[in-house]
Structure formats: C-alpha cells, structure tokens
PDB file of N, CA, C and O in Angstrom:
ATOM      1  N   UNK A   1      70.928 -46.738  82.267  1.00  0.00           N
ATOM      2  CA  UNK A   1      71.572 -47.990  81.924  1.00  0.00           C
ATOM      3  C   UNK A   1      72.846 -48.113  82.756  1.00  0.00           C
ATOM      4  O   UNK A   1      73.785 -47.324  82.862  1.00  0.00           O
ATOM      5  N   UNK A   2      72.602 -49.518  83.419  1.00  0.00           N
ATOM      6  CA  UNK A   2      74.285 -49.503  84.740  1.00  0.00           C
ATOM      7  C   UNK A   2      74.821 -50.272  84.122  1.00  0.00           C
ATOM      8  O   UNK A   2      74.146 -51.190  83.657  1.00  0.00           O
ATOM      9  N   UNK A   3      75.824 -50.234  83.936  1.00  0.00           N
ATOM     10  CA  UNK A   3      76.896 -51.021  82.568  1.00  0.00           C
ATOM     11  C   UNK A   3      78.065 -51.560  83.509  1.00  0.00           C
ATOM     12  O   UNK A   3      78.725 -52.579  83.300  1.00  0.00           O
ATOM     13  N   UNK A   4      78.184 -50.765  84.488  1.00  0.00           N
ATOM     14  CA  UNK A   4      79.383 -51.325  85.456  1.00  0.00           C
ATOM     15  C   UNK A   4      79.443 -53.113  85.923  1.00  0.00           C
ATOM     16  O   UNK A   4      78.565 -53.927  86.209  1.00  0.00           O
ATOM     17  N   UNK A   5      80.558 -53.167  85.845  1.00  0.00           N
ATOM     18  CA  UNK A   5      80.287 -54.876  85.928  1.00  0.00           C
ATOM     19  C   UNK A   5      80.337 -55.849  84.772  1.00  0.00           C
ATOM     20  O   UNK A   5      80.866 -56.958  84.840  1.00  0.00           O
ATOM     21  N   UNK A   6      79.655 -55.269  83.549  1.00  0.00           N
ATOM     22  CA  UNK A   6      79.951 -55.802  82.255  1.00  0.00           C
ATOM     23  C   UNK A   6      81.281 -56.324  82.101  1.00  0.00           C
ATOM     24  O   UNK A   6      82.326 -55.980  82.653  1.00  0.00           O
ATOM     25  N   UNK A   7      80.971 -57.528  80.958  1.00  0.00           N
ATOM     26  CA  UNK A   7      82.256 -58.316  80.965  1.00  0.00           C
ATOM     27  C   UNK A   7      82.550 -57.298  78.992  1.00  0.00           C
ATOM     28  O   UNK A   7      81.804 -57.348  78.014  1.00  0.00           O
ATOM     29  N   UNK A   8      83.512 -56.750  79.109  1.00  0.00           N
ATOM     30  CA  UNK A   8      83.903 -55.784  78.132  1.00  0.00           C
ATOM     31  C   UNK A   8      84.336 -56.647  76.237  1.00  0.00           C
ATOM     32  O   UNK A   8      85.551 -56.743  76.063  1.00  0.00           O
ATOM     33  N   UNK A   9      83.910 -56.905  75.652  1.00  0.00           N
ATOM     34  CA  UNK A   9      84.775 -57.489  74.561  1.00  0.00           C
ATOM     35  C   UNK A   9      84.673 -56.493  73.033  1.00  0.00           C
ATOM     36  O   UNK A   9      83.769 -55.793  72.575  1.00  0.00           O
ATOM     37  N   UNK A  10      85.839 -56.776  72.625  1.00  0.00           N
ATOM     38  CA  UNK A  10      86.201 -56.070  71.135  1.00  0.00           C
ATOM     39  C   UNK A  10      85.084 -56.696  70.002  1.00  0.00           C
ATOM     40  O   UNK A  10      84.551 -57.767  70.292  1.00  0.00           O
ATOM     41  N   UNK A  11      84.886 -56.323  69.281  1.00  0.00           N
ATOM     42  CA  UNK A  11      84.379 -56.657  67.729  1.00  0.00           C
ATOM     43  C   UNK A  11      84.418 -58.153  67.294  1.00  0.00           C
ATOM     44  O   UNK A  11      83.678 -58.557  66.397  1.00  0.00           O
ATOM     45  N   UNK A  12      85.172 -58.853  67.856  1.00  0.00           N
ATOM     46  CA  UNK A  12      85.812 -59.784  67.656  1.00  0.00           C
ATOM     47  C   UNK A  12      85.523 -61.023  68.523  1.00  0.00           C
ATOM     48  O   UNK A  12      85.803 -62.192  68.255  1.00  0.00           O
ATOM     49  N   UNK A  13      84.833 -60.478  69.748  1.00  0.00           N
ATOM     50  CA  UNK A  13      84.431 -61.422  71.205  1.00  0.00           C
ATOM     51  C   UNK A  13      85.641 -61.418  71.927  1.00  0.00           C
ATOM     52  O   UNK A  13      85.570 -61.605  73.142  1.00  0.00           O
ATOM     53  N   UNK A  14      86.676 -61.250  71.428  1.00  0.00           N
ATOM     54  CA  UNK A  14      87.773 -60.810  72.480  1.00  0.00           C
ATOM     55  C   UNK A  14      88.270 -60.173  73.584  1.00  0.00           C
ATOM     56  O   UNK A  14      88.687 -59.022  73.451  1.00  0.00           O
ATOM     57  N   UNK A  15      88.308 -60.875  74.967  1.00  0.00           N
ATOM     58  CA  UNK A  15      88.169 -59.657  76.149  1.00  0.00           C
ATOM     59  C   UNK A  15      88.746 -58.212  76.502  1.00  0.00           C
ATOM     60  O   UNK A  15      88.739 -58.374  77.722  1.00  0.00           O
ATOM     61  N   UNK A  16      89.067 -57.371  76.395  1.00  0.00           N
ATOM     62  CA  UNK A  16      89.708 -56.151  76.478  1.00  0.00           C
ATOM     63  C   UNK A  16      89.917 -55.264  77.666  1.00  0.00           C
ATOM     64  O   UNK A  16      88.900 -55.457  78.333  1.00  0.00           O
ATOM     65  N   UNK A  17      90.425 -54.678  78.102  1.00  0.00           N
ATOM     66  CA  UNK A  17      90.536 -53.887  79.384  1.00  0.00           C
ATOM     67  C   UNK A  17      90.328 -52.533  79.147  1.00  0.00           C
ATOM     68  O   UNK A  17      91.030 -51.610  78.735  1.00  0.00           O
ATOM     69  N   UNK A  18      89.040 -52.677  79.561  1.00  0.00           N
ATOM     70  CA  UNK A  18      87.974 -51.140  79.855  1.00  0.00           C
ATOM     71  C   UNK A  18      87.423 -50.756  81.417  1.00  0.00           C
ATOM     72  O   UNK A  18      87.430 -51.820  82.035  1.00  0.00           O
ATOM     73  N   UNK A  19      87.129 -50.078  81.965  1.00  0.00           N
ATOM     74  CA  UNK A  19      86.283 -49.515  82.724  1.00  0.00           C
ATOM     75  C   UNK A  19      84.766 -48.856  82.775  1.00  0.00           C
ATOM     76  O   UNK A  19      84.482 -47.682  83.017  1.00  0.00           O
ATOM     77  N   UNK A  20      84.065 -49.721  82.540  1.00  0.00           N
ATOM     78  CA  UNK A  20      82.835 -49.695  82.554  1.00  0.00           C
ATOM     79  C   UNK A  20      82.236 -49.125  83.971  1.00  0.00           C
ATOM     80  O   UNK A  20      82.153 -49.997  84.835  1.00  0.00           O
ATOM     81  N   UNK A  21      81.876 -48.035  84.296  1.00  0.00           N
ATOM     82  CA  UNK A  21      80.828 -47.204  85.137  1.00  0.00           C
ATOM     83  C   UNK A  21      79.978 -46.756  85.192  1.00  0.00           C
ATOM     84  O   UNK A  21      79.961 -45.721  84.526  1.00  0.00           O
ATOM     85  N   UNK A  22      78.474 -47.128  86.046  1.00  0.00           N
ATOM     86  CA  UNK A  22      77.445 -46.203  85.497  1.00  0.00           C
ATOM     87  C   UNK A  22      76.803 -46.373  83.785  1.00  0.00           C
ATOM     88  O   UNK A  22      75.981 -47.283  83.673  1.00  0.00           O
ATOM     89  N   UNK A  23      76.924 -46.066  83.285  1.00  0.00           N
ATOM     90  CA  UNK A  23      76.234 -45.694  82.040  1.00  0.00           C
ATOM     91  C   UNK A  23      77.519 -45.427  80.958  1.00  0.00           C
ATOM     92  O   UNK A  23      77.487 -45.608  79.741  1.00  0.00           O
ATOM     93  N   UNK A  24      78.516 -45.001  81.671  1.00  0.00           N
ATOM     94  CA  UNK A  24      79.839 -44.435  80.990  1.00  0.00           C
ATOM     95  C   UNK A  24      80.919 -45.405  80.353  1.00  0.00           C
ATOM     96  O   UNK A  24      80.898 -46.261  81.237  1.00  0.00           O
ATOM     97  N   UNK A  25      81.727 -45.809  79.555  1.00  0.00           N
ATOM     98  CA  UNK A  25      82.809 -46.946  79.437  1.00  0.00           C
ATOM     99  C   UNK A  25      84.321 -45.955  79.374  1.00  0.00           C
ATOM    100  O   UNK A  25      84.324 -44.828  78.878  1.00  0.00           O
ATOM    101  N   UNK A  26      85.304 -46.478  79.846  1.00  0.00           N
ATOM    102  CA  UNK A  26      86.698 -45.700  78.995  1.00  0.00           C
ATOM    103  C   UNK A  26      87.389 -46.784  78.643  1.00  0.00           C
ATOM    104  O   UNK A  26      87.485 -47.828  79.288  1.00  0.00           O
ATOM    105  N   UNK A  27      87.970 -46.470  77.396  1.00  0.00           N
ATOM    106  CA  UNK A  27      88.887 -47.925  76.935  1.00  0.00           C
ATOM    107  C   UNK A  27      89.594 -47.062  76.201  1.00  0.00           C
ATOM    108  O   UNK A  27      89.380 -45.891  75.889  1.00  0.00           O
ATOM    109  N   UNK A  28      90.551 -47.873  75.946  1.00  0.00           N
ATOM    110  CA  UNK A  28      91.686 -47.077  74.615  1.00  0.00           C
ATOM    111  C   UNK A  28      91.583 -47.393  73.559  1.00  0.00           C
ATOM    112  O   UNK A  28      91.290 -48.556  73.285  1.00  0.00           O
ATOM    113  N   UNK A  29      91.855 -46.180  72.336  1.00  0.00           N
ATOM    114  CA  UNK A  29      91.558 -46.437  71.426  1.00  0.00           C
ATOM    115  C   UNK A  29      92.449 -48.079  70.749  1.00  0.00           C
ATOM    116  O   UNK A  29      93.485 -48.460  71.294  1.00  0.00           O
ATOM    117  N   UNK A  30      91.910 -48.757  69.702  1.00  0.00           N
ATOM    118  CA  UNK A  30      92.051 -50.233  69.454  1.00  0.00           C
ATOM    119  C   UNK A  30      93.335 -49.319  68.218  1.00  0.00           C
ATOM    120  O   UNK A  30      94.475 -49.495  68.649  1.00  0.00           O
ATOM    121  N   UNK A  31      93.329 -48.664  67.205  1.00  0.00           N
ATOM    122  CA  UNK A  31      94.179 -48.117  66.605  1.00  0.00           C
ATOM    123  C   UNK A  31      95.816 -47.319  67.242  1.00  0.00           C
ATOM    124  O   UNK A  31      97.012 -47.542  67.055  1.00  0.00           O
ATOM    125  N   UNK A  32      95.230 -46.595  67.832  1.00  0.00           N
ATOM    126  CA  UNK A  32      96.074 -45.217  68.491  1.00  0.00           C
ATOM    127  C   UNK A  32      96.484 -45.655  69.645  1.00  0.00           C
ATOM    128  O   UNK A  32      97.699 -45.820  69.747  1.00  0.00           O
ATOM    129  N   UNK A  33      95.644 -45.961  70.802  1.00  0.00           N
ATOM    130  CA  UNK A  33      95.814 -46.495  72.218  1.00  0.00           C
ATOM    131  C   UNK A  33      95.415 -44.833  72.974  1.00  0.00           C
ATOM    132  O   UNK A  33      95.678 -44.400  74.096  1.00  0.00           O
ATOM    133  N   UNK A  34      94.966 -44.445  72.255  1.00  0.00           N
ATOM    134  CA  UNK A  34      94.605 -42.798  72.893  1.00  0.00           C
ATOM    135  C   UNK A  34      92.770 -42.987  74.132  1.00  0.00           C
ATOM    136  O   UNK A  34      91.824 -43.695  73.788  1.00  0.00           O
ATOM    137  N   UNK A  35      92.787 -42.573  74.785  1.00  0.00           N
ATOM    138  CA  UNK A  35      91.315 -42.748  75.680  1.00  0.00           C
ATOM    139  C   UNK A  35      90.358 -43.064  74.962  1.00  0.00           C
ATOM    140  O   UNK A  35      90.542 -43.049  73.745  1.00  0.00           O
ATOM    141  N   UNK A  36      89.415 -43.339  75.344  1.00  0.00           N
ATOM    142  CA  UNK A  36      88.178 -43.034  74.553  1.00  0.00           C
ATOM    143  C   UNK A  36      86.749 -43.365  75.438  1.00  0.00           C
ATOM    144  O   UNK A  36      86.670 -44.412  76.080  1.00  0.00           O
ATOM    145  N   UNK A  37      85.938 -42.647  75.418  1.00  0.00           N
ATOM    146  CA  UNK A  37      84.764 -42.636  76.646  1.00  0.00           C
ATOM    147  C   UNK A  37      83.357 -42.620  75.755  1.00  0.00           C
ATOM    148  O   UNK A  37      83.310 -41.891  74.764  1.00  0.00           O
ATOM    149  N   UNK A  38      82.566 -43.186  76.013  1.00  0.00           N
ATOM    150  CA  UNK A  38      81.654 -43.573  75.753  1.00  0.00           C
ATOM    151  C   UNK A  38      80.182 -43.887  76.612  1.00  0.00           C
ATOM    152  O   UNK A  38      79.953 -44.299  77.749  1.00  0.00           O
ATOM    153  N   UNK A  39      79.301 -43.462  75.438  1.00  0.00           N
ATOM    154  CA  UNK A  39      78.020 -43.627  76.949  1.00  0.00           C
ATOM    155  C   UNK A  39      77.065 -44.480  76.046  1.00  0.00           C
ATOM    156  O   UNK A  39      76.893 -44.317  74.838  1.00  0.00           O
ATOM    157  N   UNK A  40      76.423 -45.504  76.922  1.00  0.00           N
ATOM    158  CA  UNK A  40      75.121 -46.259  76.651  1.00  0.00           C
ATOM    159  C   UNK A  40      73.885 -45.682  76.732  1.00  0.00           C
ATOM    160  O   UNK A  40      72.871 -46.111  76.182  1.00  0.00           O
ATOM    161  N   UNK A  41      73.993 -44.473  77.585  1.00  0.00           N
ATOM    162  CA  UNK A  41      71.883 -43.734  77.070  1.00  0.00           C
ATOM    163  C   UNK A  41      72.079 -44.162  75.996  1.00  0.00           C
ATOM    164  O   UNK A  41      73.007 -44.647  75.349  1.00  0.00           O
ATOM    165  N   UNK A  42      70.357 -43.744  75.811  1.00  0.00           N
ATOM    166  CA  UNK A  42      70.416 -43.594  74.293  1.00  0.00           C
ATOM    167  C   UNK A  42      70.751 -41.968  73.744  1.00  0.00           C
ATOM    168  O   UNK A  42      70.549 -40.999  74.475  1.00  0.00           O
ATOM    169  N   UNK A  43      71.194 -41.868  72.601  1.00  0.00           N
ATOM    170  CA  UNK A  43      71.525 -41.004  72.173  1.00  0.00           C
ATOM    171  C   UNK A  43      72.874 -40.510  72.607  1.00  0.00           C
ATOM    172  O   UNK A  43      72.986 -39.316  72.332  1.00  0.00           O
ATOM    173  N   UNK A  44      73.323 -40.722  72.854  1.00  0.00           N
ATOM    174  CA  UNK A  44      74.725 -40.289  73.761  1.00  0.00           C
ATOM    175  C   UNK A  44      75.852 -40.803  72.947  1.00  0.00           C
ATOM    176  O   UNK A  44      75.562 -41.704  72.159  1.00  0.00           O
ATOM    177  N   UNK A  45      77.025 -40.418  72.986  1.00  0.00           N
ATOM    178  CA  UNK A  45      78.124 -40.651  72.171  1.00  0.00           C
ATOM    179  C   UNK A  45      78.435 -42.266  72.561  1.00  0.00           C
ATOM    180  O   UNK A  45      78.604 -42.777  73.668  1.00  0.00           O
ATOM    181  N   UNK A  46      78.443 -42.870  71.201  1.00  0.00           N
ATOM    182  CA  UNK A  46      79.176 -44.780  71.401  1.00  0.00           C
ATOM    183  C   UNK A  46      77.597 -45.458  71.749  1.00  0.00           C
ATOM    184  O   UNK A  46      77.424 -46.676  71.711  1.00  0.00           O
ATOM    185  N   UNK A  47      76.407 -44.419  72.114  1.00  0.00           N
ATOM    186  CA  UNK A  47      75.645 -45.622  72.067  1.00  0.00           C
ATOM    187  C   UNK A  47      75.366 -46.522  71.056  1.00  0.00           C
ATOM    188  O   UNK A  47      75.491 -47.734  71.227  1.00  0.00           O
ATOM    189  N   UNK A  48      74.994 -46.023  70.004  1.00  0.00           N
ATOM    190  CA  UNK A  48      74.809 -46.784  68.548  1.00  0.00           C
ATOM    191  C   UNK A  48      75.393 -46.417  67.112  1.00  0.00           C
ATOM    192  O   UNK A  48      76.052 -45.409  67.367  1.00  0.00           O
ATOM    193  N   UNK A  49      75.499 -46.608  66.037  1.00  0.00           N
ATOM    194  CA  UNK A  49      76.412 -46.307  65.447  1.00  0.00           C
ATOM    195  C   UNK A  49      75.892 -45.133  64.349  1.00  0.00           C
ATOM    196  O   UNK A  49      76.443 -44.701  63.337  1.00  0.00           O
ATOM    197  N   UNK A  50      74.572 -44.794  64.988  1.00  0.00           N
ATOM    198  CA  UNK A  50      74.193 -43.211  64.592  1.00  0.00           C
ATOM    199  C   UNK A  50      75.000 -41.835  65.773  1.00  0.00           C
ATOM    200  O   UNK A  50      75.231 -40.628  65.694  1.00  0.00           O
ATOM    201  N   UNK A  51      75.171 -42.810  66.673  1.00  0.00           N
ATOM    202  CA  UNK A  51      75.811 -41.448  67.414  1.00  0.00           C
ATOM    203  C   UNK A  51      77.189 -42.211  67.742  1.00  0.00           C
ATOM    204  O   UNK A  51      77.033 -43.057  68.623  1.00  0.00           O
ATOM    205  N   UNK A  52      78.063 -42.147  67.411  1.00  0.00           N
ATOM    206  CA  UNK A  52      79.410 -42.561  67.765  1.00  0.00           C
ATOM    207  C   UNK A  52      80.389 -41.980  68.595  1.00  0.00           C
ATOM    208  O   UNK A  52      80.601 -40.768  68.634  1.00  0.00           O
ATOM    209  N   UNK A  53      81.136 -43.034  69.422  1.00  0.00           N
ATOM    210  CA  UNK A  53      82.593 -42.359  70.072  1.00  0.00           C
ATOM    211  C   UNK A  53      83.102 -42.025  69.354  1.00  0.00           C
ATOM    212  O   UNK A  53      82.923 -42.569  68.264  1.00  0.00           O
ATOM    213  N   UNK A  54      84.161 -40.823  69.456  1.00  0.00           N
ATOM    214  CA  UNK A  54      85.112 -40.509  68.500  1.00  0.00           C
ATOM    215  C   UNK A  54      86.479 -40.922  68.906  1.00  0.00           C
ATOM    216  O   UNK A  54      86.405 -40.819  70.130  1.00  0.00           O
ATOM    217  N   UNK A  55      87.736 -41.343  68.621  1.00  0.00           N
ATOM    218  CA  UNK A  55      89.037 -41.378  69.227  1.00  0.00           C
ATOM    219  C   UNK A  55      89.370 -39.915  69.030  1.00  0.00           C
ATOM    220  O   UNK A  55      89.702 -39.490  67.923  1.00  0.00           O
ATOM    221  N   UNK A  56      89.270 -39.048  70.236  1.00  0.00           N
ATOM    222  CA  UNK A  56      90.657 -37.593  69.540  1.00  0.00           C
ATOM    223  C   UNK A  56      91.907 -37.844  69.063  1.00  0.00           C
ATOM    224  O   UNK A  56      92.665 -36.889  68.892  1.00  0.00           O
ATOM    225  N   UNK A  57      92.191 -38.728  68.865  1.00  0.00           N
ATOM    226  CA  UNK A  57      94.192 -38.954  69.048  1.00  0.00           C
ATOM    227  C   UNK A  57      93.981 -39.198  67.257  1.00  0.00           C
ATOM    228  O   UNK A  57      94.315 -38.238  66.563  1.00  0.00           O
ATOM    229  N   UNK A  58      93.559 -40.175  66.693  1.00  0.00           N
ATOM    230  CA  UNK A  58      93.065 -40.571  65.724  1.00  0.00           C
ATOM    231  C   UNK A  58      91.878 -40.364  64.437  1.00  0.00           C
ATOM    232  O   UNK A  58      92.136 -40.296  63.235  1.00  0.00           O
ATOM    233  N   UNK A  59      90.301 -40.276  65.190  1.00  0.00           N
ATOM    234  CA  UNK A  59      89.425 -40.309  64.703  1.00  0.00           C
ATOM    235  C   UNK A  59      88.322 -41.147  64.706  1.00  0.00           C
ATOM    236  O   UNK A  59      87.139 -40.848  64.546  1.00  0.00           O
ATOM    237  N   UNK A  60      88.978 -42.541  64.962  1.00  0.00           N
ATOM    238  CA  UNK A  60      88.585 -43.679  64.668  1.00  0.00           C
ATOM    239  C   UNK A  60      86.945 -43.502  65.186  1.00  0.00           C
ATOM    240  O   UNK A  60      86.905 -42.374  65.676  1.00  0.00           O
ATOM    241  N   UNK A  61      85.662 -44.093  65.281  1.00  0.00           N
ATOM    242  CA  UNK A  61      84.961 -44.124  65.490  1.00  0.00           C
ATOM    243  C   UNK A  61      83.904 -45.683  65.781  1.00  0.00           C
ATOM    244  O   UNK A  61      83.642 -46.600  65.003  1.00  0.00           O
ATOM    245  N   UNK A  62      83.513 -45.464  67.161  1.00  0.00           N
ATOM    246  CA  UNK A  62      83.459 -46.780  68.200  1.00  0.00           C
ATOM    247  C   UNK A  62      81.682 -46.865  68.339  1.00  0.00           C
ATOM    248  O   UNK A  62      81.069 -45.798  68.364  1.00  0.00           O
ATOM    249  N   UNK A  63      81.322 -47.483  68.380  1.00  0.00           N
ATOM    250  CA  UNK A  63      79.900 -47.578  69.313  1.00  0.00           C
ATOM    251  C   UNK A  63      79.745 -48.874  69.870  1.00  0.00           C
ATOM    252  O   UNK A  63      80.088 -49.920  69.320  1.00  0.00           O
ATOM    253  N   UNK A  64      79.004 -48.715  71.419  1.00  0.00           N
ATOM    254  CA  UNK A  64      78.529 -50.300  72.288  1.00  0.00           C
ATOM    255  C   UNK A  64      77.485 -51.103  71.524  1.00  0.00           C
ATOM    256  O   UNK A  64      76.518 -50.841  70.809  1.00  0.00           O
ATOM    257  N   UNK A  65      77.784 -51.637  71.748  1.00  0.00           N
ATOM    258  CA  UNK A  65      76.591 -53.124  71.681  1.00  0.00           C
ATOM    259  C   UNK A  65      76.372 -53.660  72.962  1.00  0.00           C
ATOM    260  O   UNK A  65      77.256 -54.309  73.521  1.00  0.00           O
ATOM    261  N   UNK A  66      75.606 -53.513  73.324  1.00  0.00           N
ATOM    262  CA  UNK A  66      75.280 -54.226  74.845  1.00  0.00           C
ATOM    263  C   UNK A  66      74.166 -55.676  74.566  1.00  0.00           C
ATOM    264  O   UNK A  66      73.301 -55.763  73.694  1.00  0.00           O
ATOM    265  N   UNK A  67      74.567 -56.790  75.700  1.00  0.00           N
ATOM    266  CA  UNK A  67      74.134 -57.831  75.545  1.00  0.00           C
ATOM    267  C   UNK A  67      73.679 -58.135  77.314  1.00  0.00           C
ATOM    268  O   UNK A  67      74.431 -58.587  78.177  1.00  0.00           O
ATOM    269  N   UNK A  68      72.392 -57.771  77.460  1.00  0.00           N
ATOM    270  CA  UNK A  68      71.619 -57.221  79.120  1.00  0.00           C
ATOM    271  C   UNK A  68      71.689 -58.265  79.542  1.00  0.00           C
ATOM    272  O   UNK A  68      72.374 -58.444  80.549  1.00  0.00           O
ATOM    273  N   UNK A  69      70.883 -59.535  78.816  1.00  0.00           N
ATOM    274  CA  UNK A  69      70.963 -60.901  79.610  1.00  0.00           C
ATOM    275  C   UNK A  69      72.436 -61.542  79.657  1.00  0.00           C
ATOM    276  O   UNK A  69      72.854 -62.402  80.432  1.00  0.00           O
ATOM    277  N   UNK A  70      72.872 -61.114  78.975  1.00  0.00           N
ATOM    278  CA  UNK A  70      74.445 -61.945  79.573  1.00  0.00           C
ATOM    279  C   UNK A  70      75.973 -61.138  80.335  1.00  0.00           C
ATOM    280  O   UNK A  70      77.025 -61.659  80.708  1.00  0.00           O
ATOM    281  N   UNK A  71      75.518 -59.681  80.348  1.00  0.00           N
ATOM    282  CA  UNK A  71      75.900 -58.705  80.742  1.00  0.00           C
ATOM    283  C   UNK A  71      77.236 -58.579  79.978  1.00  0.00           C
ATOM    284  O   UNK A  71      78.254 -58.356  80.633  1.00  0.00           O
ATOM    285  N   UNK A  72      77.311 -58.724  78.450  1.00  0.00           N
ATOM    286  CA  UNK A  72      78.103 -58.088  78.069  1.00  0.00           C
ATOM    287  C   UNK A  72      78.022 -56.987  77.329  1.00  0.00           C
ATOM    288  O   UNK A  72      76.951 -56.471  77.009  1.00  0.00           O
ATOM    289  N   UNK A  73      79.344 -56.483  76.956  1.00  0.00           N
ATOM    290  CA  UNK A  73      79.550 -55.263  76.034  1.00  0.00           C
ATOM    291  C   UNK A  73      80.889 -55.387  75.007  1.00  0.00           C
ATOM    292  O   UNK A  73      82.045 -55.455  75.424  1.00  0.00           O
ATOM    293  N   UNK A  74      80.515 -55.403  73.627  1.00  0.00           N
ATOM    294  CA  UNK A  74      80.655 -55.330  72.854  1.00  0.00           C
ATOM    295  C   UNK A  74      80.985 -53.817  72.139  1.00  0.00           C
ATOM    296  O   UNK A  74      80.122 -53.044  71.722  1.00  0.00           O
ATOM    297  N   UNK A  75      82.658 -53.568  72.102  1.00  0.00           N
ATOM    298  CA  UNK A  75      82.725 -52.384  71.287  1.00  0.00           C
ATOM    299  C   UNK A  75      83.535 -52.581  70.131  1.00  0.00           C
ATOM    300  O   UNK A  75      84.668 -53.037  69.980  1.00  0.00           O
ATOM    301  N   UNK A  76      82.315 -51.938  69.026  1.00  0.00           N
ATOM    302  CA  UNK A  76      82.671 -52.180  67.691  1.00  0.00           C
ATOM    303  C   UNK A  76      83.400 -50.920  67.359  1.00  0.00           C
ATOM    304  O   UNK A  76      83.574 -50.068  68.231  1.00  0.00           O
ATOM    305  N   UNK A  77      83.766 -50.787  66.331  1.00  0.00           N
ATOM    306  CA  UNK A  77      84.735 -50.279  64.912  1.00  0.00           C
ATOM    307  C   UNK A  77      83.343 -49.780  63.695  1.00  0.00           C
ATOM    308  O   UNK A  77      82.817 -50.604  62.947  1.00  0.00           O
ATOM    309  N   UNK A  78      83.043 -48.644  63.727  1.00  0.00           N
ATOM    310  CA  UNK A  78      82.085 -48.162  62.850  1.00  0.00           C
ATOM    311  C   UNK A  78      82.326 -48.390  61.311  1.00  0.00           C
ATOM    312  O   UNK A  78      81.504 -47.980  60.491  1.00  0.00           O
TER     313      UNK A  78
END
C-alpha cells in the first residue's frame, strides 16, 4: 500500500501535517505532540483499530482510515 501523496486529515476531516511514505505515516501525537508512526499493511501498527499506533509520550492510541479513490487518509483516535 503507497500512501505517499495522500492528502492527510484528523478524525474530524481536518487537514493536519503528516508525512506520509511508502506504506509508513509520521504525525504527532494530537494530545502530547510526541511522534507517532504508523503503517497501512494490513496488520501492522495504525492499520485498523485491532492493531493500533501507540503515542510513547502519552499512550494515546491512533489507527488510518484510508480513502483509495480519493486518496485520502484519515487518522482516528481509538
């Protein structure tokens, strides 16, 4: 899954400033402002909200939503 290029938005549809690469995302945590990295395989941390990003700084816990035909990404708040 190439995710790079995605137009990035919060929970909310709100645009956000992430780095989307490859398969990989980094954004800061929405609580803390601490990193947070994430992958779209499946199964992989942040893909869905059985396998979640974690924030280290915090805890908080993130997963993508990806939207293929319109090339966005959507990161929610578990």
């Amino acid at each position: 899954m190439n995710i790079t290029d995605f137009l990035v938005m919060d929970g909310d549809g709100d645009e956000i400033w992430a780095d989307p690469h490859g398969s990989n995302i980094a954004f800061t945590c929405f609580d803390c402002g601490y990193p947070v990295v994430a992958d779209a395989s499946e199964n992989q941390r942040g893909s869905d909200e059985d396998c979640p990003a974690a924030c280290r700084g915090c805890g908080v816990e993130y997963f993508l939503d990806l939207r293929l035909d319109s090339r966005k990404l959507y990161i929610h708040i578990v």
